[in-house]
C-alpha positions in Angstrom: -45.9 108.8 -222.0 -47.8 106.7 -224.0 -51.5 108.2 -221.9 -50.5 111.0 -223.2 -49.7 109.8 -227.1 -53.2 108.5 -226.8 -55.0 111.5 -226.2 -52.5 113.7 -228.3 -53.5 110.8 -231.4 -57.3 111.3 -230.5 -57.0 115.0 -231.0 -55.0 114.7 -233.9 -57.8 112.2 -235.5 -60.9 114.3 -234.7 -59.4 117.9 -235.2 -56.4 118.0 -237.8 -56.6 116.6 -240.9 -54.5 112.7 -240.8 -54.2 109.9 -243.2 -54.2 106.7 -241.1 -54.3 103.3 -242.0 -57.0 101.2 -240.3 -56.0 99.3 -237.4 -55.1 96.2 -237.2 -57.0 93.2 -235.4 -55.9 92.8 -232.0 -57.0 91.2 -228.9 -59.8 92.0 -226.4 -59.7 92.3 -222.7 -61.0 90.2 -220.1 -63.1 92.5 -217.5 -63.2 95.5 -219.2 -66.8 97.0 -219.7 -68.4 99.7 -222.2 -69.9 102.4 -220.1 -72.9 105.6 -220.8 -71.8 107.1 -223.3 -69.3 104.9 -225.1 -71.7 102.0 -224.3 -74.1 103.7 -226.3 -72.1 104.5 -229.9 -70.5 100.4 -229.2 -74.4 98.9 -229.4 -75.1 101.7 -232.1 -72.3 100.4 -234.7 -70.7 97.0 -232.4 -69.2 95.5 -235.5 -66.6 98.5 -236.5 -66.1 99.2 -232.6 -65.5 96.2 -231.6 -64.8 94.5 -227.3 -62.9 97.2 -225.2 -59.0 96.4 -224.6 -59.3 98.4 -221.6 -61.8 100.3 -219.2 -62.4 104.3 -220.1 -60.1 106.5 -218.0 -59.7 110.3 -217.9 -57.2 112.5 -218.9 -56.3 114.8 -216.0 -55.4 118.0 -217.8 -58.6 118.6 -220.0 -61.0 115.9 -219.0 -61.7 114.2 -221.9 -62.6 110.8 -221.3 -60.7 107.6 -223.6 -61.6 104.0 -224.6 -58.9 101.5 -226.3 -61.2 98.8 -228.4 -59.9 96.4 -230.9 -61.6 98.4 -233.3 -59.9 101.6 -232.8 -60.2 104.6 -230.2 -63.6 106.0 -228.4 -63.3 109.4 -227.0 -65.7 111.8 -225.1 -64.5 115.4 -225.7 -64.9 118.0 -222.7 -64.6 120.7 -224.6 -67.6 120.3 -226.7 -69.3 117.3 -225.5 -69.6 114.7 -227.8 -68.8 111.2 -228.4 -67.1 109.4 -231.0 -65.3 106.9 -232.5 -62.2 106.1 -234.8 -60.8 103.4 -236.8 -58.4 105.7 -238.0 -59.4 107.0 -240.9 -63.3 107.5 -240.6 -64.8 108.8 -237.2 -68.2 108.5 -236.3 -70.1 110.5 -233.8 -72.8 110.7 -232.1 -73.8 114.4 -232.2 -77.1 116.2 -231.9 -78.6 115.4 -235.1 -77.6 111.6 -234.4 -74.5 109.5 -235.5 -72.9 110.8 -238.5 -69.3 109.8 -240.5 -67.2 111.8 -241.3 -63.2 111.1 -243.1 -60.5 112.0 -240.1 -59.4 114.5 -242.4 -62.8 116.9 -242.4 -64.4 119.0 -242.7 -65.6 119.2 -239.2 -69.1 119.1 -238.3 -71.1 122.3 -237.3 -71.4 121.0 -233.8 -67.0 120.5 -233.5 -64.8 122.6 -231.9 -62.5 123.9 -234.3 -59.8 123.8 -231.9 -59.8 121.7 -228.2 -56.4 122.7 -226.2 -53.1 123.9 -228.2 -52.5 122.8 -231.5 -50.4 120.0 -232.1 -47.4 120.2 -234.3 -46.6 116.5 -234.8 -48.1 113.2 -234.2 -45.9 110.1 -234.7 -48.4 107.8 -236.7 -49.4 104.2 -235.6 -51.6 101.7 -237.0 -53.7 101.3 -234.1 -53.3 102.7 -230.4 -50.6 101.2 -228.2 -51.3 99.3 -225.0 -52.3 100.3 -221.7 -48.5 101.2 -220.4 -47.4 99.1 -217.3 -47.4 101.0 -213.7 -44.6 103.7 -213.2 -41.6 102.3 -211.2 -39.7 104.7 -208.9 -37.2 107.0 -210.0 -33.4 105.6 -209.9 -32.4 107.7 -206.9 -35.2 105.0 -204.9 -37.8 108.2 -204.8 -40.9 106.7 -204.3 -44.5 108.0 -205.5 -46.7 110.3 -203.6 -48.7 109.0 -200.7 -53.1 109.7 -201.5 -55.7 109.3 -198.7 -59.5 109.8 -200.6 -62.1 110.3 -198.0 -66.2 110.5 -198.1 -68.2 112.1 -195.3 -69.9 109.2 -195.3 -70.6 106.1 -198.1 -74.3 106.1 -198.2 -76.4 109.6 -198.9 -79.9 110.4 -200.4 -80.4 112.3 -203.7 -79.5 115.9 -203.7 -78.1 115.9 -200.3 -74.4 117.3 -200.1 -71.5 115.4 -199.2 -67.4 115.6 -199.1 -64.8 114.2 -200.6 -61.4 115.2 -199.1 -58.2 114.5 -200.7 -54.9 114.2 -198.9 -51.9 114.1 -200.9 -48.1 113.7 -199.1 -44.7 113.3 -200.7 -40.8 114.8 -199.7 -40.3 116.5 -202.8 -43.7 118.5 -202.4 -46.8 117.9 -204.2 -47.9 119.7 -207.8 -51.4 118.7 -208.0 -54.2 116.4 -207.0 -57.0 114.9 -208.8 -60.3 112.3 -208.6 -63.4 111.8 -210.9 -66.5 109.3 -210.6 -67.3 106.4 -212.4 -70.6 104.6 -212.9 -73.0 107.7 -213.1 -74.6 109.6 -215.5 -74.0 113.2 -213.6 -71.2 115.2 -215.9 -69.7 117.2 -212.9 -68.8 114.3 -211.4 -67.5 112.7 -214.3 -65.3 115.3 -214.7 -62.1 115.2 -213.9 -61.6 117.9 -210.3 -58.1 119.3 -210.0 -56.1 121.1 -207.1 -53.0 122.6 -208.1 -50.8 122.4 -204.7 -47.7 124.3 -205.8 -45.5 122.3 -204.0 -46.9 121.8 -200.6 -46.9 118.6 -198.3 -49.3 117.6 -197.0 -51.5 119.5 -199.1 -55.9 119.0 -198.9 -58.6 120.0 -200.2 -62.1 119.4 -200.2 -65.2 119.2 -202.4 -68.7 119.4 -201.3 -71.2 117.3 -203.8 -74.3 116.4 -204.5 -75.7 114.3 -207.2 -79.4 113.4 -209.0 -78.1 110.0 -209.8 -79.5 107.4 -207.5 -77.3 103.8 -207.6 -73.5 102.8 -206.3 -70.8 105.0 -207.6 -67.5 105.0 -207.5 -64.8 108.0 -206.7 -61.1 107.4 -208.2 -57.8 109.6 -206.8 -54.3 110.4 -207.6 -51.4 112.8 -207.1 -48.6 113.9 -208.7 -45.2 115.0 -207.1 -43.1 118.3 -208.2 -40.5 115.0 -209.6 -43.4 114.1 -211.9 -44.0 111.0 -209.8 -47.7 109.9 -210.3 -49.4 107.9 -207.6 -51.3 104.7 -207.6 -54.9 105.6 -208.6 -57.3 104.8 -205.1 -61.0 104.0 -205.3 -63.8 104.6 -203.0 -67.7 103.2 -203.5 -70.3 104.9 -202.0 -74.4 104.7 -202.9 -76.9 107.4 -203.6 -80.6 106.6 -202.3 -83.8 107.7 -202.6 -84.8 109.8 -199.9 -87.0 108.1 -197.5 -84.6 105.3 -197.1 -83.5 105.4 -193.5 -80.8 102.7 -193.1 -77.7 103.7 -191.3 -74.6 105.1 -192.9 -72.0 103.5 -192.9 -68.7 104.6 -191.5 -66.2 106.2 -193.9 -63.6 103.5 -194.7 -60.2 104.0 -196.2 -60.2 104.2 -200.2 -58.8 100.9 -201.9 -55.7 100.9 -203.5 -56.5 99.8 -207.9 -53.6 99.5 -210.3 -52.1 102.9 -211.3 -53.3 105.0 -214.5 -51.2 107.8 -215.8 -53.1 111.1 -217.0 
């Protein structure tokens, strides 16, 4: 899938030693932001980064969060927190003693993980990352994607006080897993990506209690994936953190809002 040449390309880039053309110039696009993190290392070098060609999503297996520009790739790794960039050939990242460049080919910072997930054997090369793919259709048999509901206890809370999100995931062939991460907040657990592995069942639910530091309006994103391999639409959910002291009345929980689909 191509998500998932993406991130297999970003590993390649920062981990094993590549020889990549540059990208070429392509196109920006209209909406997208630069967010935390990758906002930061875009106003730290904006000329090689370059506008976004797409918002940061996660990848639902390790985490790591990815950024399409028309510069190159932006990636924050999970596995040992740090955010970079590459044109690829050079990467720069913005590690503890500050940003630093380094050739794609190494050697690898003191501050790298050697080795993030299984090697990879063989990358097909590209001169610059390929699109955002389109939506996943339904299977030929007319099988359609899993059913999600994504619910908060509530939309409103104060900082530090717990709250729940419940996913709900449905489908005839069974579920395999679950998954949702927040957007628009500085708090890493929530950033990260939270799985459930379901082993097959329908309906299958679980639930998270949360609390965060990070006053402000966030928002939760969900999906599922079938035992077929059938990924559904990505839902979204807003809900506000607030000082304490604030004594407006919660709102009742509403149902999550149906976004354009994402594939891990």
């Amino acid at each position: 899938m191509p998500r998932l040449f993406i991130l297999v390309m970003a590993l390649t880039l920062f981990v094993f030693p590549a020889s990549i053309a540059p990208p070429e110039p392509v196109e920006a696009q209209v909406g997208c932001v630069f967010q935390l993190g990758f906002q930061m290392l875009h106003d730290m070098i904006p000329d090689i980064v370059g506008a976004c060609r797409e918002n940061e999503w996660h990848n639902a297996e390790n985490g790591d969060g990815l950024q399409q520009t028309t510069g190159g790739l932006l990636v924050w790794r999970k596995c040992d927190n740090w955010t970079a960039f590459t044109n690829g050939s050079l990467t720069w990242i913005n590690g503890p003693p500050g940003l630093v460049t380094r050739p794609n080919a190494g050697p690898l910072f003191y501050f790298e993980a050697s080795v993030c997930g299984p090697p990879v054997s063989a990358v097909p090369q590209a001169a610059h990352p390929p699109p955002p793919p389109p939506p996943p259709a339904p299977a030929a048999s007319g099988d359609a994607p899993p059913t999600v509901n994504l619910k908060l206890s509530a939309d409103r809370f104060n900082k530090g006080e717990t709250f729940t999100i419940t996913l709900e995931a449905s489908d005839d062939k069974g579920i395999d897993s679950m998954w949702w991460w927040v957007t628009d907040v500085d708090d890493k657990d929530l950033k990260n990506t939270h799985s459930f592995d379901c082993n097959g069942a329908t309906p299958c639910i679980n639930s998270w209690d949360e609390s965060t530091e990070d006053t402000g309006t966030h928002t939760v994103h969900a999906q599922a994936k079938d035992t077929a391999g059938q990924v559904a639409g990505e839902l979204t959910f807003d809900f506000r953190v607030r000082e304490p002291g604030n004594t407006s009345t919660p709102t009742p929980t509403k149902a999550a809002t149906p976004t354009p689909t994402k594939i891990p």
